[in-house]
C-alpha positions in Angstrom: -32.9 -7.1 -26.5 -31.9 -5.0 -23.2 -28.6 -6.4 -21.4 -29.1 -9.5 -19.8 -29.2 -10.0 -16.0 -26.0 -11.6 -14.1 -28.2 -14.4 -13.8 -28.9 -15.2 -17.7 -25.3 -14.4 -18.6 -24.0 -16.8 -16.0 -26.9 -19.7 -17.5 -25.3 -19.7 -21.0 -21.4 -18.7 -20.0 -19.2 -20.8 -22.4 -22.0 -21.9 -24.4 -22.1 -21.5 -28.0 -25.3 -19.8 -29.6 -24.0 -19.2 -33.0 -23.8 -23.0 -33.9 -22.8 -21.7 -37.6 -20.0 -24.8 -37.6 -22.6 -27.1 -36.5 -20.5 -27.7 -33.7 -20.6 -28.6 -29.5 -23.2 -26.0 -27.8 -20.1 -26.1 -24.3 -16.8 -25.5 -24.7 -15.1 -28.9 -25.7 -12.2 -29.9 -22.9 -9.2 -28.8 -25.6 -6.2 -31.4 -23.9 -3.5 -30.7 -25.6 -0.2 -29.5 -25.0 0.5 -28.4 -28.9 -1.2 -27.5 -31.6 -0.6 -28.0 -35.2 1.7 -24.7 -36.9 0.8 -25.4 -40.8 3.4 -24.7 -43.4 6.3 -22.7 -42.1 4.9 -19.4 -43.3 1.8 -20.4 -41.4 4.1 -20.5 -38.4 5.8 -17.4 -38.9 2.7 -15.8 -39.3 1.0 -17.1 -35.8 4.0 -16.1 -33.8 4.8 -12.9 -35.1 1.4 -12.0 -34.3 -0.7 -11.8 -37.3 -2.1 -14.8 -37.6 -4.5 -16.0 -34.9 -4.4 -19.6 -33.6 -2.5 -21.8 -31.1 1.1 -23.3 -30.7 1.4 -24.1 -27.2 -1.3 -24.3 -24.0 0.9 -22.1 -22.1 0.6 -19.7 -24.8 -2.7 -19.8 -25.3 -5.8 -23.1 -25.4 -9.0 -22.8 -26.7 -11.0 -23.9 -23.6 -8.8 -21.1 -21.3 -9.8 -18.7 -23.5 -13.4 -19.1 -23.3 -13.0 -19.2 -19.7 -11.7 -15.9 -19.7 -14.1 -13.8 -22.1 -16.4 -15.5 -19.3 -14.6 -13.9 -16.2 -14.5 -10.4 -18.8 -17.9 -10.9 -19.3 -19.0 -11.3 -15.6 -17.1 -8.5 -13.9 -18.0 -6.3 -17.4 -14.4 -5.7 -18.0 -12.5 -5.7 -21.7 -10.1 -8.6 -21.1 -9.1 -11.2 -18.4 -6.0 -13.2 -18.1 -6.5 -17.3 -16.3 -4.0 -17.8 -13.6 -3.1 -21.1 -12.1 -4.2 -19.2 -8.4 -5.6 -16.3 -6.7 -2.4 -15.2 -5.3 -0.6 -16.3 -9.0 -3.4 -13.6 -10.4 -2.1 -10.6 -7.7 1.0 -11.2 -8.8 0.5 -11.4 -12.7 -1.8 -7.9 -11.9 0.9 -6.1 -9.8 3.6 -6.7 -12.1 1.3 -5.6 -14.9 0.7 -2.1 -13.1 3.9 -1.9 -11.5 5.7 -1.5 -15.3 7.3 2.1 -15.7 5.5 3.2 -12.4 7.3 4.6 -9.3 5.5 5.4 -5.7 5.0 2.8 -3.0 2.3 -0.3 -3.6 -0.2 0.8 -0.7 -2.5 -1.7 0.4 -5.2 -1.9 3.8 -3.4 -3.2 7.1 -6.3 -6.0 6.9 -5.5 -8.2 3.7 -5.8 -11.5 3.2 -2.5 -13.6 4.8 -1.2 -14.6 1.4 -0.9 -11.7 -0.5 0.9 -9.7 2.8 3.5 -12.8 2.7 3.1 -12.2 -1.7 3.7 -8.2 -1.3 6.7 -9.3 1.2 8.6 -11.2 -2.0 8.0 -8.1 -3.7 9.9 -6.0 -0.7 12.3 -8.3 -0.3 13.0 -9.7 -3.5 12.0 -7.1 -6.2 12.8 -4.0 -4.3 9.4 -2.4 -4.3 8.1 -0.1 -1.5 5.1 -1.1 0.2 2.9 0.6 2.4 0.1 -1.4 4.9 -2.5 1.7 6.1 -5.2 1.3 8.1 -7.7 1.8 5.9 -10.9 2.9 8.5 -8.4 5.8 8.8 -10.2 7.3 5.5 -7.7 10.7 5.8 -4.7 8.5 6.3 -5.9 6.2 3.4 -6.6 8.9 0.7 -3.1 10.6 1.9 -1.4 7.5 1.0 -3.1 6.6 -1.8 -2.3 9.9 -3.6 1.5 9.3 -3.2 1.2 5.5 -4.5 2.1 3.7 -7.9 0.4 1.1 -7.1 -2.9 0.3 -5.0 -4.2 -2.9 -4.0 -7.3 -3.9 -2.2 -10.3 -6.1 -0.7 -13.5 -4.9 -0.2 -14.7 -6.6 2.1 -11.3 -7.3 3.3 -10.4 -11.2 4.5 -11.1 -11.9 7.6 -12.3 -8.7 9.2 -14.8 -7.6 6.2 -14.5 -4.4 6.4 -15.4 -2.2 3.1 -13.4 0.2 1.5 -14.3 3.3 -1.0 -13.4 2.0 -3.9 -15.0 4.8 -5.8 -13.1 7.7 -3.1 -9.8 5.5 -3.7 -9.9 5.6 -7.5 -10.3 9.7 -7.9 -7.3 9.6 -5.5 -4.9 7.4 -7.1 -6.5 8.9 -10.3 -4.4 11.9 -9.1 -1.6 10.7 -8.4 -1.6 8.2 -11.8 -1.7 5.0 -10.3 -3.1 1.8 -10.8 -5.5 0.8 -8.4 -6.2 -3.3 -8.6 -9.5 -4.6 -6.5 -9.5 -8.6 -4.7 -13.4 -8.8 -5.3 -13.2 -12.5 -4.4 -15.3 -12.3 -0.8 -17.8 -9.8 -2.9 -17.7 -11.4 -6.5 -19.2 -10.0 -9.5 -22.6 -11.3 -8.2 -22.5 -8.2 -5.4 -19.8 -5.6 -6.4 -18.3 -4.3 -10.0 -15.3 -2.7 -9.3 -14.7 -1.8 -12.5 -17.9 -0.1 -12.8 -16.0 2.5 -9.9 -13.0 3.1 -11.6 -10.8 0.2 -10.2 -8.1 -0.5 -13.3 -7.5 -4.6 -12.3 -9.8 -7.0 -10.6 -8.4 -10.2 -9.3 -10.0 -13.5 -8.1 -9.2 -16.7 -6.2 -11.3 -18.7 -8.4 -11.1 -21.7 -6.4 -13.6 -19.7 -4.1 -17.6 -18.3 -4.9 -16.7 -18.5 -8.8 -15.7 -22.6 -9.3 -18.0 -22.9 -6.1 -17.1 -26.8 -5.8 -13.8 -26.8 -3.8 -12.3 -28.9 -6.5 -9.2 -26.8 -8.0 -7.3 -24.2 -7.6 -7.3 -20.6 -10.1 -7.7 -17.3 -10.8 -8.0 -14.5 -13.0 -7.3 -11.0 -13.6 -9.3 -8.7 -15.5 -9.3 -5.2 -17.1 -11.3 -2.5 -17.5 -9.5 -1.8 -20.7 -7.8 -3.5 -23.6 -4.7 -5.0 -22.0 -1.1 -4.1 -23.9 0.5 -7.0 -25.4 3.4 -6.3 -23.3 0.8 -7.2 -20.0 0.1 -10.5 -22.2 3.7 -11.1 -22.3 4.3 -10.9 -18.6 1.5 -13.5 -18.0 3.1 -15.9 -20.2 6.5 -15.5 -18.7 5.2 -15.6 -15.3 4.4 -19.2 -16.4 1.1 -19.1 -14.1 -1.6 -20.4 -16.3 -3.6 -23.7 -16.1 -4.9 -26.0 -18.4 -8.2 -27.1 -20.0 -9.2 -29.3 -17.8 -9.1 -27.2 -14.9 -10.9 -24.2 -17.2 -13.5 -26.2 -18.1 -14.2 -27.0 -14.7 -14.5 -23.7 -13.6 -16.9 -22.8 -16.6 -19.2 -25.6 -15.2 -19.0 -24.2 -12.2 -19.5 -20.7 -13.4 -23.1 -21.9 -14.7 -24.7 -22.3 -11.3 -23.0 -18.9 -9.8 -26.0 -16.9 -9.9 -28.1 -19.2 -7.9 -25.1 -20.6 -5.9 -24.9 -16.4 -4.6 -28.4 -15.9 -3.8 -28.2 -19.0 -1.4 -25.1 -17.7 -0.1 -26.2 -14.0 0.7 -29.5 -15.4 2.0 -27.7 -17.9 4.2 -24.5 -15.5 4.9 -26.9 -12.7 6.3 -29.2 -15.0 8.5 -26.3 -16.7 10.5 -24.6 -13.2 10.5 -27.5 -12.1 12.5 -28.0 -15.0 14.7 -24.6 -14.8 15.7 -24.7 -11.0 16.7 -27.7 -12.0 19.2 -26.2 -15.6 20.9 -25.0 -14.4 24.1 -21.6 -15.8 24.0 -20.5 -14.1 20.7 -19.1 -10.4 21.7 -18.6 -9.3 18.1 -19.6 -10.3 14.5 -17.9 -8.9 11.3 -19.7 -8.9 8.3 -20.8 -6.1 5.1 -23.5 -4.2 6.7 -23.7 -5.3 10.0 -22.8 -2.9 12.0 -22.8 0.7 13.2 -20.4 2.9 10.6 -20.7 0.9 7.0 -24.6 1.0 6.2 -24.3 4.2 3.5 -21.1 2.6 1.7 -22.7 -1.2 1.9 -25.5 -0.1 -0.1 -24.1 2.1 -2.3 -20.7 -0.3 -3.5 -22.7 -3.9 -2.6 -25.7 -5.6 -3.6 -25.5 -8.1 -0.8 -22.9 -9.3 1.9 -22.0 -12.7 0.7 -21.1 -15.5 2.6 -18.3 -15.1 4.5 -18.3 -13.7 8.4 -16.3 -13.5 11.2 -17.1 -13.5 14.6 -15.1 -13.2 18.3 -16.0 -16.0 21.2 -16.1 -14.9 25.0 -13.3 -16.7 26.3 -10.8 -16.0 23.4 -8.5 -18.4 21.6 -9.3 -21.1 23.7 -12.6 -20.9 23.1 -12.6 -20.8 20.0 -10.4 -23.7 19.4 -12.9 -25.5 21.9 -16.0 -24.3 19.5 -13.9 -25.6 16.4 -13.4 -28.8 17.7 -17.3 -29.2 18.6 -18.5 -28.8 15.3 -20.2 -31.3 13.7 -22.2 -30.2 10.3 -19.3 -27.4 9.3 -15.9 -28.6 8.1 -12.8 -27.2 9.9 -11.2 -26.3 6.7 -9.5 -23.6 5.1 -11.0 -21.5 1.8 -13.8 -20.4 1.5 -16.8 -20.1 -1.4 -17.9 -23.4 -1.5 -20.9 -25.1 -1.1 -20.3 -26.9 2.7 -19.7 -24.2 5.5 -15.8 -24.0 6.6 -14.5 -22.5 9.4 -10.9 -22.0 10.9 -9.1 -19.4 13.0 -6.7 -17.1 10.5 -4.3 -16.9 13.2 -3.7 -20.5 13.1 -3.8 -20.7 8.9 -4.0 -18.3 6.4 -2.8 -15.2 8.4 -0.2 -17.2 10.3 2.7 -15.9 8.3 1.7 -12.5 9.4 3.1 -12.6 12.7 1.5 -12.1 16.1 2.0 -8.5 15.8 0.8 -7.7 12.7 -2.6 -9.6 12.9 -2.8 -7.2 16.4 -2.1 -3.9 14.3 -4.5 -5.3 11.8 -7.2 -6.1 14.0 -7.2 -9.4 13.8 -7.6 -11.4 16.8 -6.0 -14.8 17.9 -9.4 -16.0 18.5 -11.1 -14.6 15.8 -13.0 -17.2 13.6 -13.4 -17.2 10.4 -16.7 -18.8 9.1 -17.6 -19.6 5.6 -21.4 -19.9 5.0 -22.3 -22.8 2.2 -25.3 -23.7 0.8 -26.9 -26.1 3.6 -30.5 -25.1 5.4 -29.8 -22.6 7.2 -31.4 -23.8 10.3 -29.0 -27.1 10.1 -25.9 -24.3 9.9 -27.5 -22.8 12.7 -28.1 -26.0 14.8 -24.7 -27.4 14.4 -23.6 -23.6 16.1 -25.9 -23.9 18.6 -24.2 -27.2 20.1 -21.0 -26.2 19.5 -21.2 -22.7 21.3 -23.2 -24.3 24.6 -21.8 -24.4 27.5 
């Protein structure tokens, strides 16, 4: 049989086909905080390595660990690592690559507000050099990248969408022998595989497109190559990992990711292009809209996803006033899930950036940030209407 399609793997994640031990064809919810050791040699063996098996969740559970050859097996990667969030995964991956490394971490101007304030700790607290480019700048980009230890990354970036060459960006900091770690949480495995261009690390929010139900809170990291058990160790220590209950809620919602995308780049796209031509919207951001981005949407995406932003004649107020007005869409933070959310990233998850650096990144104090769910379009499109009339 040929390699399945994103859509089969995603139809049967977690499931098991072997059924040689006659047992559960989904990953049983594993509760438990300990695990039996055996005799004491039994013991010895398991944590000196040899043996394999379980002591302690934090350590390792049985449910997590399906959840994680699922995350390997949807961004094609050799390993992944369950985090207890998206920004708890940037961390784990950054002091993975960070280990006997020296250069700058450089990262795009335009990131998403958490992991500036995240990359901050590591200024402030850890000593590390970090350097914000503006990536459109693709001489001053590759420039920076070849001097880095570390590179890290959205494409499309949150809130302004714009795409990065992840491929370019790799053969650079190939050069230069650093790590280069991809967000691919606006994309998702569904439309981008940046480890298929060379990216080292891929991290997720999971809470977002891959749960898909806005009912936890996770992430992941994942490798393109075996990971050393010293990167294992780090995890651990960081204490960021999550238990079964919370994996096996993502693996459900991993099931219905496939179709959950297709609704979401169908919708995404429609409401991208209705916004560009309402009168009082002056500018919409979204992966392949756009004059400058065509050539490197098709040849890094398969589709835009569902997340957009767009700018309101009349500025902050405006868009506070168009906020307020809506009816259908949630004013909520997050994104990914199945209702549309929108909120300004001024006002939440780029606040901590400061009113200055949201200006040098481009992002505007009235700049709204939309997430596109899984509704009929033309309800999405109604509740708009009314709330951008006059």
């Amino acid at each position: 049989m040929t390699s399945p399609s994103i859509e089969t793997i995603c139809a049967h994640l977690g499931s098991d086909h072997d059924g040689a031990d006659l047992g559960p064809f989904q990953a049983p919810i594993v509760q438990s905080t300990l695990f039996h050791l055996g005799t004491s040699a039994q013991a010895e063996e398991l944590f000196a390595g040899r043996r394999k098996g379980y002591a302690y969740s934090r350590f390792g559970n049985p449910t997590v660990d399906v959840l994680a050859q699922a995350y390997a097996e949807l961004e094609d990667g050799a390993e992944a690592l369950v985090t207890s969030s998206g920004n708890a995964a940037v961390h784990c991956a950054l002091s993975i690559a960070l280990r006997h490394r020296g250069g700058p971490i450089v990262a795009p101007q335009d990131l998403y507000g958490g992991s500036v304030e995240l990359l901050r700790v590591f200024a402030s607290i850890y000593g590390a050099t970090v350097e914000n480019v503006d990536a459109r700048d693709d001489d001053a980009w590759l420039a920076a990248v070849g001097r880095a230890g570390v590179v890290l990354l959205e494409s499309p970036s949150n809130p302004l969408l714009r795409l990065t060459d992840i491929a370019a960006t790799v053969a650079a900091a190939r050069a230069a022998g650093a790590v280069v770690i991809v967000d691919n949480t606006v994309a998702t495995p569904y439309n981008q595989r940046p480890l298929a261009l060379g990216a080292d690390l891929v991290v997720h929010s999971t809470s977002k497109y891959l749960n898909g139900h806005s009912d936890m809170i996770g992430g992941c990291v994942v490798a393109r190559e075996s990971l050393a058990p010293e990167a294992r160790a780090l995890h651990k220590n960081l204490g960021a990992t999550v238990n079964a209950m919370e994996a096996w809620l993502i693996l459900r919602g991993l099931r219905t990711f496939a179709l959950r995308m297709e609704a979401h780049n169908r919708n995404g796209r429609a409401i991208a292009e209705w916004l560009a031509a309402h009168p009082r919207v002056r500018h919409v951001y979204y992966p392949g809209l756009g004059a400058g981005s065509h050539e490197l949407f098709r040849r890094q995406m398969r589709a835009g996803s569902g997340l957009l932003s767009f700018e309101i004649d009349g500025g902050k107020a405006a868009a506070q006033r168009f906020l307020d007005r809506l009816e259908l869409v949630l004013h909520a933070v997050s994104l990914g899930g199945m209702e549309s959310l929108a909120t300004l990233p001024s006002a939440t998850s780029h606040r901590g950036m400061g009113a200055a650096e949201r200006a040098r990144a481009g992002i505007d104090e009235g700049l709204v940030r939309f997430s596109v769910g899984v509704e009929a379009v033309e309800d999405i499109k109604a509740d708009l209407h009314q709330a951008l009339a006059d």
